[in-house]
Structure formats: structure tokens, C-alpha cells
C-alpha positions in Angstrom: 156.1 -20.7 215.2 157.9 -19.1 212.3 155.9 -16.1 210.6 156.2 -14.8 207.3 159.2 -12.0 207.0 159.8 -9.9 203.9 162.7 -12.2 202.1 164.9 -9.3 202.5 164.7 -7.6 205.6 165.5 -3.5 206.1 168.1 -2.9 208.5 167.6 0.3 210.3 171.0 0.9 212.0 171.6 3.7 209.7 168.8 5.6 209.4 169.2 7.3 212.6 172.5 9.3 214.0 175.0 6.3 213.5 174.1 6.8 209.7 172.4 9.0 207.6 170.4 10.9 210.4 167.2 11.0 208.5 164.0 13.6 209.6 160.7 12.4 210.2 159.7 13.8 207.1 162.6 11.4 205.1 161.9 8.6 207.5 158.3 8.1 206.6 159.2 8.1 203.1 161.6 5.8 203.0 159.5 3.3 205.1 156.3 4.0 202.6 159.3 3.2 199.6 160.0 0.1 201.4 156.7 -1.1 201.6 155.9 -0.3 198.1 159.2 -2.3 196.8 157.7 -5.5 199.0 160.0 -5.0 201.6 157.8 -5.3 204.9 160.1 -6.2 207.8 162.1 -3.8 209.7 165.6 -4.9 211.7 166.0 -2.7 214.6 168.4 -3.0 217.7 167.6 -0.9 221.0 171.3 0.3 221.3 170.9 2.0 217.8 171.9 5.8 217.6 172.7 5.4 221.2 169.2 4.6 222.0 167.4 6.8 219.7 166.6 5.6 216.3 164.4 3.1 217.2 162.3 6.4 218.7 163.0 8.1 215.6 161.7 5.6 213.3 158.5 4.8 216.2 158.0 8.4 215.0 157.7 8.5 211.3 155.7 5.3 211.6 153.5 6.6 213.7 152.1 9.3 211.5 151.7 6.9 208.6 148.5 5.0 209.6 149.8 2.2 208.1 147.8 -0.9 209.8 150.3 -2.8 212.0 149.7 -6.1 210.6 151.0 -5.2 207.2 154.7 -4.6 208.4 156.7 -6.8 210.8 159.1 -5.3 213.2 162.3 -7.2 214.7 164.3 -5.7 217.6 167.3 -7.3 219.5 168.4 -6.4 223.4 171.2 -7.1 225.5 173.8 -4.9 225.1 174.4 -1.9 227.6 176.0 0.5 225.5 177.8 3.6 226.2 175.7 6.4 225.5 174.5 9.9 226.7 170.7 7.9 227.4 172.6 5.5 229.6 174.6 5.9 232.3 176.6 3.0 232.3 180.7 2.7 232.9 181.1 0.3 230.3 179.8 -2.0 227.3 178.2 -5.1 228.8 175.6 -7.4 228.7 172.3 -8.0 230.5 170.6 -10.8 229.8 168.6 -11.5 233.5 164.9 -11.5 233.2 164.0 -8.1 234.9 166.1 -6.5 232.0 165.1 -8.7 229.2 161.6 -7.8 229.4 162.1 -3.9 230.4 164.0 -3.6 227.0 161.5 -5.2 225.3 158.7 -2.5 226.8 161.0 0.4 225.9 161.8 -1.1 222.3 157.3 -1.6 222.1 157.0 1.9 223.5 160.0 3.7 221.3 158.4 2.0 218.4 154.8 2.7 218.9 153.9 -0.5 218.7 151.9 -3.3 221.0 154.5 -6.7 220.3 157.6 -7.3 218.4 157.0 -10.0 215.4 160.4 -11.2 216.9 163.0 -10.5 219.5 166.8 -11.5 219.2 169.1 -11.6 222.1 172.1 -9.2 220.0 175.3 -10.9 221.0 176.0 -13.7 223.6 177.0 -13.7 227.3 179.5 -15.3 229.0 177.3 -15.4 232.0 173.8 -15.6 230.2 171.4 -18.3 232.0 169.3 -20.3 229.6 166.7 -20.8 232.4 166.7 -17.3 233.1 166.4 -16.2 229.5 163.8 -19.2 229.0 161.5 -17.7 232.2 161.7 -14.2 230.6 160.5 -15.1 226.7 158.2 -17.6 227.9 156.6 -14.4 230.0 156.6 -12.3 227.0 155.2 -14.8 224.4 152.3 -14.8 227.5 151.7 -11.5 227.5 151.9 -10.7 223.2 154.6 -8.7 223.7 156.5 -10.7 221.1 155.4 -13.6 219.0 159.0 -15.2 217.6 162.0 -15.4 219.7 165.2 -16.0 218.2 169.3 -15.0 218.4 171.8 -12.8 216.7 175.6 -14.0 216.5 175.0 -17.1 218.7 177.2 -20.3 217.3 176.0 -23.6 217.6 177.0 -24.1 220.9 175.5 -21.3 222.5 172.4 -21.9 220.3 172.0 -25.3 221.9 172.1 -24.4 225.4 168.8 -21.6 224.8 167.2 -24.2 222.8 167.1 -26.9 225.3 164.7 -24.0 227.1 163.2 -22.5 225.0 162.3 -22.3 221.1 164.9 -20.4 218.9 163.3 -19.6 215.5 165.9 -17.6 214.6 169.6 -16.5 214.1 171.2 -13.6 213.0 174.7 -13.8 211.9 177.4 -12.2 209.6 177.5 -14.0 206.2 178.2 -12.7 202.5 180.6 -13.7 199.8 183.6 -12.4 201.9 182.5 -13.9 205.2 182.0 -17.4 204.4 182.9 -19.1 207.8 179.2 -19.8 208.3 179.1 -22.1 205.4 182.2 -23.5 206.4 181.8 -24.2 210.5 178.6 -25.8 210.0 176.4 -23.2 211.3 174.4 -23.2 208.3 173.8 -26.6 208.9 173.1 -26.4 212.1 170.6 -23.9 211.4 169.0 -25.5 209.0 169.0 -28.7 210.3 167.1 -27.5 213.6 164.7 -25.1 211.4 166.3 -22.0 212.6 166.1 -19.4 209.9 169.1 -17.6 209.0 169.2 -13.5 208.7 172.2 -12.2 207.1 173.8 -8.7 208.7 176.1 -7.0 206.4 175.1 -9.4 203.1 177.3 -7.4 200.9 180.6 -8.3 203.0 184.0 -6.1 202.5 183.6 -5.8 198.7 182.9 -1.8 198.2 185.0 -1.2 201.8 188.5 -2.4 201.0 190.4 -3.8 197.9 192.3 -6.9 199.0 193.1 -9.9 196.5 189.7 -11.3 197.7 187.2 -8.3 197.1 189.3 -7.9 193.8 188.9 -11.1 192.4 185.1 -11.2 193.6 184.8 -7.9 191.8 186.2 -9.2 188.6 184.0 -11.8 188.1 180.6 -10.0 189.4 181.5 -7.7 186.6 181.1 -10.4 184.4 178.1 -11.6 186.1 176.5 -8.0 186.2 176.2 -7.8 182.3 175.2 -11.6 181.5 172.1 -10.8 183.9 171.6 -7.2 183.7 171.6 -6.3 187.4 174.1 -5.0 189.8 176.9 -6.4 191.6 175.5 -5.9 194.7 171.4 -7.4 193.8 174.4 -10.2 192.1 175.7 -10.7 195.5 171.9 -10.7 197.8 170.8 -13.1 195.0 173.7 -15.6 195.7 173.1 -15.6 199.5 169.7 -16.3 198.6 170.3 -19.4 196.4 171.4 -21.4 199.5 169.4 -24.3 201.0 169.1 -22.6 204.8 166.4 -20.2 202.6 168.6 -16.8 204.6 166.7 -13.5 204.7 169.5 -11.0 204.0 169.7 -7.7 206.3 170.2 -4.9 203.8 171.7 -1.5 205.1 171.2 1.0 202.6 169.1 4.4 203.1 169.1 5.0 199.1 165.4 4.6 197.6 167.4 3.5 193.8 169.1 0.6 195.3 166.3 -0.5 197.2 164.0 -0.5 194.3 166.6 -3.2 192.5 165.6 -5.2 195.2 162.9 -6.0 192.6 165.1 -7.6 190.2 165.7 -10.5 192.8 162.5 -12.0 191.3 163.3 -11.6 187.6 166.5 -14.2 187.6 167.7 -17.3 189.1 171.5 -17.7 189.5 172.9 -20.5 187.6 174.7 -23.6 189.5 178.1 -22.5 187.6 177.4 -18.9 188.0 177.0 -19.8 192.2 180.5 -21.4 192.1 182.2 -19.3 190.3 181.6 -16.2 193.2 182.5 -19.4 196.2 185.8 -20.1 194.1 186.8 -16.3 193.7 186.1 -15.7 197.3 188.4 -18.3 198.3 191.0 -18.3 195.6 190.7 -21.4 195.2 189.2 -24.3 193.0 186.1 -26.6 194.7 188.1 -29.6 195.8 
């Protein structure tokens, strides 16, 4: 059962120490922003700030009052990071049933919150056990602990052998206009084709990080873009991830209350066919075939 997530989804990986290391006080207004602007789902991964800023933001949520059923809250587990909170030798994962369902109570705990509207497995195992994942989601979904189940960075493959166990609604993976191999490998397709909805981490790609002859051609031509449709490059470059057929809920980052509030202009345009093509061809360098 799919429910209804904000179509752009708040990342919270830096609002805690990794990031911006906001207060209480800046935490609950930002989340109060976010709801205002529409934006009602909140990404969250156990192992961010080291274990902490899911605690952090269980905080500054807390003291809001805001009724539960008016936000949704995702969370992933599986990684065992290296961290002060944990005492463990190395980075690994843990994806048998006993730890499954502990991180889930700690993630419902740190959060202040009775279920997770979804739960992602972060990053896949070499040794995971679909049976053994299957027994510990099933016992969760029992319990309303969470309500949708679903992956993050899982291909195909490894998306098959969960699903032949269990429901996977959905899938969390890297895609913007410099990461295209999602469009390209057929995981799109295979998402879409099996109903799995697509989140997109990082939806804004390498453009602003590094100036290569990609990010420098795709810059060229979202300037163009930016005036014919009066909004930034980067609402330019959520709107085009948007326009595909998989319907993919992109992961935003930012901490700044002005960017998030042009968030709003998603709904005042639609990105013409040519327009589409002309940031696919600039990101590849290369004409459509």
C-alpha cells in the first residue's frame, strides 16, 4: 500500500552535525517553513550525525504539537557506522531480524513518534537474507510500527530477490541531470514497471560542486532555461526529474528557508518536451540518436 508523500521530500542529513548543526529553536522553524511551503515528508537515516539528528529533529518536533497525521516521516537502517554512539570496529551492515526491528524502535523513539510512514533498508548486503528481512517487516507492519516498506540504492536485481518476500513500495536511488545511469540501466523501468516509486537523493547532481565539460554545458543551457521560465536553475533541474513517467519524489538537501519556498514555483510551469531534451542532450554531449 503506497501512501500519499509530499512530491518533494526534505532530506534531513544536514540539519544536524554533518551539516548545518541547527538548534532546537532553528529546527522547529524550519520544519513549521516546510510545512507551510507544502512540503510534509521528512527523509531521515539512523546513522545521521553519527546517530544524533534524528534525536535532534525528534526534539524540535516534539515541542510543535503538530498532529502526527499531517506530516509523514521516512527513516532507513542498516548501516553500522563509525561513531562515538556506537562502538563498532568498522562500517558494516546488519540486516538480521533482531537488528532490523531494534533500529526501527530507536529511529520511533529518537523521533518521538509511534510508526515510520515508511522504512528503507539504506544500502544493500552482500549477505542480506530476503527471508530474514521478509520475517522482520512483516513483524513490524503487525505491530504499526511502520506502514510502507521499501529500499534505498538497491538495483534490480537485489530489488527482486526482497520482492519475491515481501512488498517493496519503494526505492531510493541517486538520480539528477548528472547522474543519469538510472534512466539508462533500466532501473527506472524496472521501478516503474513493478509500481515501485522512485525517491531521488542528491536531485541536483554535481552541477554547483565541480565544473567539468558536463556541469558546464548543463549550466549553459539552464541559464537559458532560467529566464524563458522565470525560476532558478536548480527548481529548473527538480522540475525536470519530475517530468518523467516513474512520477520520482526528489530528496531535496538544503537547510535555506528562500530556496525552499521556490519549491512553490514547481506548480506554476510545466517543462516543455524540447526544453526536457535539451538538459538530456547537454548532460550527455551528445545528440538523441
Amino acid at each position: 500500500m503506497s501512501i500519499l508523500l509530499s512530491s518533494v521530500i526534505v532530506g534531513t542529513m544536514n540539519w544536524g552535525v554533518w551539516g548545518k548543526n541547527l538548534n532546537t529553536n532553528e529546527m522547529e522553524k524550519l520544519i513549521l517553513h516546510c510545512i507551510e511551503k507544502g512540503l510534509t515528508t521528512f527523509d531521515h537515516a539512523d546513522i545521521y550525525g553519527g546517530y544524533t539528528t534524528e534525536a535532534a529533529f525528534g526534539k524540535a518536533w516534539h515541542n510543535l504539537n503538530i498532529p502526527r497525521e499531517n506530516v509523514q516521516f521516512i527513516s532507513k537502517c542498516g548501516i553500522k557506522y563509525v561513531s562515538d554512539a556506537r562502538d563498532y570496529k568498522i562500517k558494516h551492515y546488519d540486516y538480521s531480524k533482531e537488528y532490523i526491528i531494534w533500529s526501527v524502535e530507536q529511529s520511533l523513539i529518537n523521533l518521538k513518534t509511534d510508526y515510520l510512514d515508511v522504512l528503507l533498508l539504506h544500502r544493500p548486503s552482500p549477505l542480506m537474507q530476503p527471508e530474514i528481512i521478509a520475517d522482520a517487516i512483516t513483524e513490524l507492519k503487525i505491530s504499526g510500527k511502520i506502514i510502507n516498506f521499501g529500499l534505498s540504492n538497491f538495483t534490480p536485481s537485489q530489488t527482486e530477490l526482497i520482492r519475491k518476500h515481501t512488498a517493496v513500495t519503494y526505492n531510493q536511488i541517486q538520480f539528477s541531470a548528472t547522474h543519469l545511469e538510472p534512466m539508462l540501466n533500466g532501473e527506472l523501468d524496472y521501478m516503474n514497471h513493478h509500481c515501485i516509486k522512485p525517491m531521488a537523493w542528491n536531485p541536483l547532481g554535481s552541477i554547483y560542486r565541480v565544473d567539468t565539460p558536463q556541469t558546464l554545458r548543463l549550466k549553459n543551457v539552464l541559464g537559458q532555461l532560467s529566464e524563458k521560465y522565470n525560476v532558478s536553475e536548480d527548481v529548473l533541474l527538480i522540475k525536470w526529474i519530475m517530468r518523467h513517467p516513474a512520477h520520482i519524489n526528489p530528496v531535496i538537501g538544503t537547510t535555506s528557508m528562500e530556496r525552499i519556498s521556490s519549491i512553490e514555483l514547481l506548480q506554476t510551469f510545466e517543462l516543455d518536451l524540447e526544453d526536457w531534451f535539451a538538459i538530456w542532450v547537454e548532460s550527455q554531449g551528445i545528440k538523441v540518436p
